[in-house]
Wavefront OBJ file of the C-alpha trace (Angstrom):
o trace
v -25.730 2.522 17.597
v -24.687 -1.082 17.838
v -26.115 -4.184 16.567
v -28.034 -6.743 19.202
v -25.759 -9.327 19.651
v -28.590 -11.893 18.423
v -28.606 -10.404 15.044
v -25.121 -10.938 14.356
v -24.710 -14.034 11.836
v -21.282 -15.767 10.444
v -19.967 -14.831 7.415
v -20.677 -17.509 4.738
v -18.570 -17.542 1.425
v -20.063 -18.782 -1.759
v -17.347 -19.920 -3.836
v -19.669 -21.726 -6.470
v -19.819 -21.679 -10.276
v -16.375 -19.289 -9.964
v -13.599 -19.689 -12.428
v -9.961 -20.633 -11.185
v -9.802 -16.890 -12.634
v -11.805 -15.264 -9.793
v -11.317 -17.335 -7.134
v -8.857 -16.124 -4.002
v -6.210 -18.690 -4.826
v -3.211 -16.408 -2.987
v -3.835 -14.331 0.731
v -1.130 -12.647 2.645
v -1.681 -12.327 5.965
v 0.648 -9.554 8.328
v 1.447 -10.627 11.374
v 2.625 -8.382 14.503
v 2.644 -11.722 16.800
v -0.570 -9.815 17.734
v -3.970 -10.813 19.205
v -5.656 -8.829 16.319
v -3.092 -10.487 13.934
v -4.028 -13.683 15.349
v -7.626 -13.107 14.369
v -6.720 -11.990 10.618
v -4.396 -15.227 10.272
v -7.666 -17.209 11.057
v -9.830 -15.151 8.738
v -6.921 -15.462 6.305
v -7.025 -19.816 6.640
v -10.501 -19.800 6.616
v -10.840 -17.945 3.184
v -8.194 -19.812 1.411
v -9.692 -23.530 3.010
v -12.864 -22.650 1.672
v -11.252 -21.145 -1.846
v -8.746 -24.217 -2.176
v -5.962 -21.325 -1.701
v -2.658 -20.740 0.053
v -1.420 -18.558 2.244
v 1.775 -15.841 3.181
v 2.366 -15.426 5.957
v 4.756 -11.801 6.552
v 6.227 -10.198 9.284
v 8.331 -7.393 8.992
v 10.867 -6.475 11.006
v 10.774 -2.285 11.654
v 13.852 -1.418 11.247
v 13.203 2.250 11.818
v 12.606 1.313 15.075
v 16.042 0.763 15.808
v 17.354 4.158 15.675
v 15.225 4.835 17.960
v 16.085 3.207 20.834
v 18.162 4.283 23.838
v 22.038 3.443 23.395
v 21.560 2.795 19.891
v 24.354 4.162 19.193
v 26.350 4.463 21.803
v 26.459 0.362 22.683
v 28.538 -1.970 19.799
v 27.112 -4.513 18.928
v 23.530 -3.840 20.424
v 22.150 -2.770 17.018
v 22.868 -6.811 16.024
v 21.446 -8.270 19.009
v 18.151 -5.990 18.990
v 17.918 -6.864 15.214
v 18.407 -10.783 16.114
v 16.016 -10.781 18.945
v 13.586 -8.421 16.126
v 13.660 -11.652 13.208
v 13.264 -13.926 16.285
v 9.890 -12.744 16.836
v 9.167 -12.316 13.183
v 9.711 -16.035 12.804
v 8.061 -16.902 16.204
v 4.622 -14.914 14.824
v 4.935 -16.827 11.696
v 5.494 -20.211 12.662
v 2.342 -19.544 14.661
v 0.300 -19.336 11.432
v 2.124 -21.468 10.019
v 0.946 -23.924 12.716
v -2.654 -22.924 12.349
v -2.817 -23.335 9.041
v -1.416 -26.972 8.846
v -3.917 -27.638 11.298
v -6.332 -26.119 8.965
v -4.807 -28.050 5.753
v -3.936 -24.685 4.334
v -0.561 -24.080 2.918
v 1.805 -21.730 4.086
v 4.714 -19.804 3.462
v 6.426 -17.610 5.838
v 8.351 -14.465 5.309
v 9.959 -12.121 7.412
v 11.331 -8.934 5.609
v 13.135 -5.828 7.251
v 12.319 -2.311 6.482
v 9.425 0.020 6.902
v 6.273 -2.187 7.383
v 3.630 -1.013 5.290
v 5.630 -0.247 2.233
v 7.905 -3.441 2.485
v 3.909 -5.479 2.796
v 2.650 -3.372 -0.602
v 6.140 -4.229 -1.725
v 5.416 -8.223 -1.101
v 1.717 -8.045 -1.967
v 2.738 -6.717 -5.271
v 5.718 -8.739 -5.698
v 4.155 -11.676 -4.736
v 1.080 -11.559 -6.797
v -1.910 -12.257 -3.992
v -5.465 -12.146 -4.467
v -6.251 -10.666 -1.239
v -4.304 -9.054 2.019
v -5.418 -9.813 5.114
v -4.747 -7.878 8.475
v -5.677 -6.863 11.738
v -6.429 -3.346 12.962
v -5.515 -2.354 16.226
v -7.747 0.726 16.811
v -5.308 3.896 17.524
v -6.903 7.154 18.048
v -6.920 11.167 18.124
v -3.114 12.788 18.588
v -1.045 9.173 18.446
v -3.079 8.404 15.088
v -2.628 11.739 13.595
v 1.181 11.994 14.509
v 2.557 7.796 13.983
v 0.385 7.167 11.344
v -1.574 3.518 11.029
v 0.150 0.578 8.966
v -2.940 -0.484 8.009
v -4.560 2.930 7.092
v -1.458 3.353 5.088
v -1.805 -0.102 3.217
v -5.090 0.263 2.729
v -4.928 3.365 0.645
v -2.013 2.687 -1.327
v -2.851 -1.920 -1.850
v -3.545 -2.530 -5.329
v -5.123 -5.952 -4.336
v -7.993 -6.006 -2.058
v -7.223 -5.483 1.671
v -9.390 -6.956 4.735
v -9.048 -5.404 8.068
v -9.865 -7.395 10.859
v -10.748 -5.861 14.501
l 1 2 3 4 5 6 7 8 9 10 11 12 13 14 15 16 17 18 19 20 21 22 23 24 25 26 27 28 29 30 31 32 33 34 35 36 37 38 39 40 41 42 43 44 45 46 47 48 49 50 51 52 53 54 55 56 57 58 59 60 61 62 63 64 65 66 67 68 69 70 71 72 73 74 75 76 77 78 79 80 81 82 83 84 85 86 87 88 89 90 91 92 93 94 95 96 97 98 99 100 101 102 103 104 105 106 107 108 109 110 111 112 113 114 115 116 117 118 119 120 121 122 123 124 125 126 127 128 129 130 131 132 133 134 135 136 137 138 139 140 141 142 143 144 145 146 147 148 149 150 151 152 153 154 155 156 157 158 159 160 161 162 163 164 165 166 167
Protein backbone atom coordinates (compact mmCIF):
# COMPACT_ATOMS: atom_id res chain seq x y z
CA UNK A 1 0.00 0.00 0.00
CA UNK A 2 1.49 3.38 -0.70
CA UNK A 3 0.73 6.74 0.49
CA UNK A 4 -1.18 9.38 -2.06
CA UNK A 5 1.34 11.56 -3.05
CA UNK A 6 -0.88 14.60 -1.66
CA UNK A 7 -0.60 13.35 1.80
CA UNK A 8 2.99 13.39 1.95
CA UNK A 9 4.22 16.54 4.11
CA UNK A 10 8.03 17.82 4.85
CA UNK A 11 9.64 16.89 7.73
CA UNK A 12 9.73 19.81 10.24
CA UNK A 13 12.30 19.74 13.21
CA UNK A 14 11.50 21.40 16.45
CA UNK A 15 14.63 22.24 18.02
CA UNK A 16 13.01 24.55 20.79
CA UNK A 17 13.43 24.77 24.57
CA UNK A 18 16.42 21.87 23.98
CA UNK A 19 19.56 22.00 25.99
CA UNK A 20 23.07 22.29 24.17
CA UNK A 21 22.91 18.67 25.90
CA UNK A 22 20.29 17.19 23.52
CA UNK A 23 20.66 18.98 20.65
CA UNK A 24 22.42 17.21 17.32
CA UNK A 25 25.50 19.39 17.54
CA UNK A 26 27.83 16.56 15.50
CA UNK A 27 26.36 14.37 12.11
CA UNK A 28 28.48 12.17 9.98
CA UNK A 29 27.39 11.72 6.81
CA UNK A 30 28.92 8.48 4.40
CA UNK A 31 29.39 9.22 1.19
CA UNK A 32 29.75 6.62 -1.87
CA UNK A 33 29.90 9.76 -4.43
CA UNK A 34 26.34 8.31 -4.73
CA UNK A 35 22.93 9.72 -5.79
CA UNK A 36 21.44 8.21 -2.54
CA UNK A 37 24.54 9.61 -0.69
CA UNK A 38 23.87 12.81 -2.23
CA UNK A 39 20.41 12.85 -0.71
CA UNK A 40 21.71 11.86 2.96
CA UNK A 41 24.49 14.72 2.70
CA UNK A 42 21.46 17.12 2.21
CA UNK A 43 19.40 15.57 4.98
CA UNK A 44 22.66 15.59 6.94
CA UNK A 45 23.12 19.88 6.25
CA UNK A 46 19.72 20.40 6.76
CA UNK A 47 19.65 18.84 10.35
CA UNK A 48 22.77 20.39 11.57
CA UNK A 49 21.59 24.19 9.88
CA UNK A 50 18.57 23.89 11.72
CA UNK A 51 20.46 22.39 15.10
CA UNK A 52 23.40 25.05 14.80
CA UNK A 53 25.64 21.75 14.20
CA UNK A 54 28.52 20.55 12.05
CA UNK A 55 29.09 18.07 9.91
CA UNK A 56 31.69 14.84 8.77
CA UNK A 57 31.79 14.16 5.99
CA UNK A 58 33.53 10.18 5.38
CA UNK A 59 34.32 8.20 2.62
CA UNK A 60 36.03 5.13 2.85
CA UNK A 61 38.07 3.71 0.59
CA UNK A 62 37.29 -0.45 0.33
CA UNK A 63 40.24 -1.75 0.37
CA UNK A 64 39.00 -5.31 0.22
CA UNK A 65 38.06 -4.50 -2.99
CA UNK A 66 41.38 -4.53 -4.25
CA UNK A 67 42.21 -8.07 -4.01
CA UNK A 68 39.68 -8.57 -5.90
CA UNK A 69 40.32 -7.28 -9.00
CA UNK A 70 41.74 -8.85 -12.16
CA UNK A 71 45.72 -8.59 -12.34
CA UNK A 72 45.87 -7.65 -8.87
CA UNK A 73 48.52 -9.38 -8.46
CA UNK A 74 50.03 -10.15 -11.28
CA UNK A 75 50.59 -6.18 -12.52
CA UNK A 76 53.39 -4.01 -10.17
CA UNK A 77 52.49 -1.23 -9.33
CA UNK A 78 48.66 -1.44 -10.25
CA UNK A 79 47.68 -2.06 -6.60
CA UNK A 80 49.10 1.88 -6.07
CA UNK A 81 47.46 3.34 -8.94
CA UNK A 82 43.92 1.60 -8.27
CA UNK A 83 44.39 2.74 -4.58
CA UNK A 84 45.29 6.47 -5.88
CA UNK A 85 42.52 6.65 -8.34
CA UNK A 86 40.23 4.88 -5.01
CA UNK A 87 41.21 8.24 -2.42
CA UNK A 88 40.67 10.34 -5.60
CA UNK A 89 37.12 9.66 -5.57
CA UNK A 90 36.91 9.58 -1.83
CA UNK A 91 38.03 13.19 -1.85
CA UNK A 92 36.02 14.08 -5.05
CA UNK A 93 32.58 12.73 -3.03
CA UNK A 94 33.63 14.78 -0.16
CA UNK A 95 34.51 17.96 -1.48
CA UNK A 96 31.03 17.66 -2.95
CA UNK A 97 29.49 17.98 0.54
CA UNK A 98 31.80 19.89 1.49
CA UNK A 99 30.58 22.32 -1.22
CA UNK A 100 26.97 21.91 -0.26
CA UNK A 101 27.37 22.55 2.99
CA UNK A 102 29.29 25.94 2.67
CA UNK A 103 26.57 26.81 0.54
CA UNK A 104 24.34 25.84 3.31
CA UNK A 105 26.59 27.72 6.10
CA UNK A 106 27.18 24.36 7.67
CA UNK A 107 30.61 23.34 8.64
CA UNK A 108 32.42 20.58 7.36
CA UNK A 109 35.09 18.28 7.74
CA UNK A 110 36.09 15.70 5.34
CA UNK A 111 37.61 12.34 5.87
CA UNK A 112 38.53 9.65 3.77
CA UNK A 113 39.69 6.41 5.63
CA UNK A 114 40.77 2.96 4.03
CA UNK A 115 39.59 -0.33 5.21
CA UNK A 116 36.37 -2.21 5.40
CA UNK A 117 33.52 0.41 5.18
CA UNK A 118 31.09 -0.20 7.71
CA UNK A 119 33.40 -1.07 10.52
CA UNK A 120 36.04 1.72 9.67
CA UNK A 121 32.37 4.32 9.75
CA UNK A 122 31.36 2.65 13.46
CA UNK A 123 35.06 3.04 14.00
CA UNK A 124 34.82 7.05 13.14
CA UNK A 125 31.31 7.49 14.53
CA UNK A 126 32.62 6.24 17.76
CA UNK A 127 35.89 7.81 17.59
CA UNK A 128 34.63 10.88 16.61
CA UNK A 129 31.92 11.37 19.08
CA UNK A 130 28.67 12.33 16.67
CA UNK A 131 25.24 12.80 17.65
CA UNK A 132 23.78 11.25 14.70
CA UNK A 133 24.96 9.15 11.36
CA UNK A 134 23.51 9.87 8.39
CA UNK A 135 23.38 7.64 5.15
CA UNK A 136 21.83 6.57 2.15
CA UNK A 137 20.41 3.14 1.36
CA UNK A 138 20.67 1.81 -1.90
CA UNK A 139 17.97 -0.93 -1.90
CA UNK A 140 19.79 -4.47 -2.67
CA UNK A 141 17.69 -7.48 -2.68
CA UNK A 142 17.10 -11.43 -2.41
CA UNK A 143 20.52 -13.64 -3.26
CA UNK A 144 23.08 -10.39 -3.72
CA UNK A 145 21.71 -9.10 -0.19
CA UNK A 146 21.90 -12.36 1.51
CA UNK A 147 25.45 -13.25 0.09
CA UNK A 148 27.47 -9.29 0.05
CA UNK A 149 25.84 -8.17 2.91
CA UNK A 150 24.48 -4.25 3.18
CA UNK A 151 26.90 -1.48 4.71
CA UNK A 152 24.17 0.10 6.00
CA UNK A 153 22.24 -2.96 7.43
CA UNK A 154 25.52 -3.72 9.01
CA UNK A 155 25.95 -0.14 10.60
CA UNK A 156 22.76 0.04 11.57
CA UNK A 157 22.80 -2.91 13.88
CA UNK A 158 26.05 -2.56 15.35
CA UNK A 159 25.96 2.14 15.59
CA UNK A 160 25.89 3.08 19.06
CA UNK A 161 24.68 6.63 18.01
CA UNK A 162 21.54 6.97 16.16
CA UNK A 163 21.65 6.10 12.42
CA UNK A 164 19.28 7.68 9.57
CA UNK A 165 18.89 5.88 6.37
CA UNK A 166 17.95 7.79 3.56
CA UNK A 167 16.31 6.18 0.23
Amino acid sequence: MSIPEANLRPIKFSFKNQTSDDMINKIMVATDGSDSSELAAQAAIEIAGRSGGSIAAVYVVDVARLVRLPGYASFPGIKDQILTLMQKEGRKATDRIEDLAVKAGVPCQKIVAEGNPSEELLKIADESKVDLLIMGSVGRSGLNRFLLGSVAEKVVRNSMVPVLLIR
